[in-house]
N, C-alpha and C positions, 0 to 999 in steps of 0.2 A: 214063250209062246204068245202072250196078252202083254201087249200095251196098253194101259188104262190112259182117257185124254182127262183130262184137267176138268170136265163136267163129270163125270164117272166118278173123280175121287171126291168131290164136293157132293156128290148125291148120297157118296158111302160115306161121308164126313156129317151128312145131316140126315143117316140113318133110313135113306132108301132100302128100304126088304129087297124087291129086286134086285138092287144091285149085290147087297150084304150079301146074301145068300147065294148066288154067282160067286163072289168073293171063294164066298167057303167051300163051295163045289168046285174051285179050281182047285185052291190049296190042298183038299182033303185029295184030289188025285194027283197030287205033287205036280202040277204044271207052272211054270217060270210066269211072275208075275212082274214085270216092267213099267219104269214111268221114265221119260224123257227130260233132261237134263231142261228144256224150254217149260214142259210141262213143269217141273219144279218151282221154277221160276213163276209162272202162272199164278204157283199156290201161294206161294211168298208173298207175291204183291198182294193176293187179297186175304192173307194173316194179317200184314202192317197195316191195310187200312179197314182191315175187321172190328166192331162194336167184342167180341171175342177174344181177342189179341192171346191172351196168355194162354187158352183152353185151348184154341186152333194150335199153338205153337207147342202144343206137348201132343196133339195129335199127328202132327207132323213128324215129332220126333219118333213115335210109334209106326208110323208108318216106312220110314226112312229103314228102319233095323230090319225091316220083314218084305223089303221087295228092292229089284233090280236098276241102276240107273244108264239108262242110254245115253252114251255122249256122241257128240259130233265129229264125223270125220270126212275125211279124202271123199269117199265112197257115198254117205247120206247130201255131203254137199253138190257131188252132181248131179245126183236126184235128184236135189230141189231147186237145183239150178234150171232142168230140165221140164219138172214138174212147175215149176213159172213159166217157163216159155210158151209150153204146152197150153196152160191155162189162157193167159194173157193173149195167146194167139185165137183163143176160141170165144173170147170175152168173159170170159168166166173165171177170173183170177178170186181167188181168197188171199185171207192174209197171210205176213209174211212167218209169222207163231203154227200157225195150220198146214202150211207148206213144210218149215222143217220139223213137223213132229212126223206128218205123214212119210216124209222121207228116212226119216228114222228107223220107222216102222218097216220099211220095206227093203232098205240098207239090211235091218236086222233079223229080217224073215219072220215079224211079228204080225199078228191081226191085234187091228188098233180098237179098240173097247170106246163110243164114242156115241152119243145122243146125237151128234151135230154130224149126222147123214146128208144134211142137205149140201153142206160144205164139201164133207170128205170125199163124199159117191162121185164126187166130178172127177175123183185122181183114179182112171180102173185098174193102174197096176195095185192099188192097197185091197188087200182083207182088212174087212169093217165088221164088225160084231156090234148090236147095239143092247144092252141089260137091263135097260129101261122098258122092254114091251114086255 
């Protein structure tokens, strides 16, 4: 049901109440907790050049056993193939990490969990939740 983007897991990573407690209020009513194969990727790169390195990468590992991973297909790629055109034609392109998570997200019938409103709200086919307010 929740895709978490890649500021969401770094807010729960540095111990956000907000977010934490979200967290536990999906979990506790068994709702599917997701993070995207890109989003992964996201957290990786800033494990390897984190002052942290070893601590981030066992909470990674923690995180990895207790929630769901979205990969890319047929389907999420003409979304975002779409979902660029769409942008680019309005002048309002984001990147190309924020185009295929969102297409992920809507490929998979997910509300994408996401501080970074100002980016996503330009895509109106996505559900956007934000855990930060």
């Amino acid at each position: 049901m929740y895709c978490l983007d890649t500021d969401i897991i770094v807010f729960h990573l540095k111990g956000n109440t907000k977010v934490n407690e979200k967290i536990k209020e999906v979990k506790s009513l068994k709702k599917e907790i997701s993070i995207t194969y890109i989003t992964l990727y996201e957290l990786y790169k800033g494990v390897y050049t984190s002052a942290k390195q070893k601590e981030d990468l066992k909470y990674l590992d923690v995180l990895l056993k207790d929630i769901d991973l979205i990969n890319l297909s047929i389907n999420s790629s003409d979304i975002a193939g779409k979902i660029y055109s769409k942008l680019k034609g309005n002048g309002e392109l984001i990147n190309d990490a924020d185009i295929l998570i969102a297409s992920l997200a809507i490929a998979n019938n997910k509300i994408l969990v996401t501080g970074n409103i100002k980016h996503f709200g330009r895509i109106k086919e996505l559900k956007i939740e934000n855990w930060l307010l």
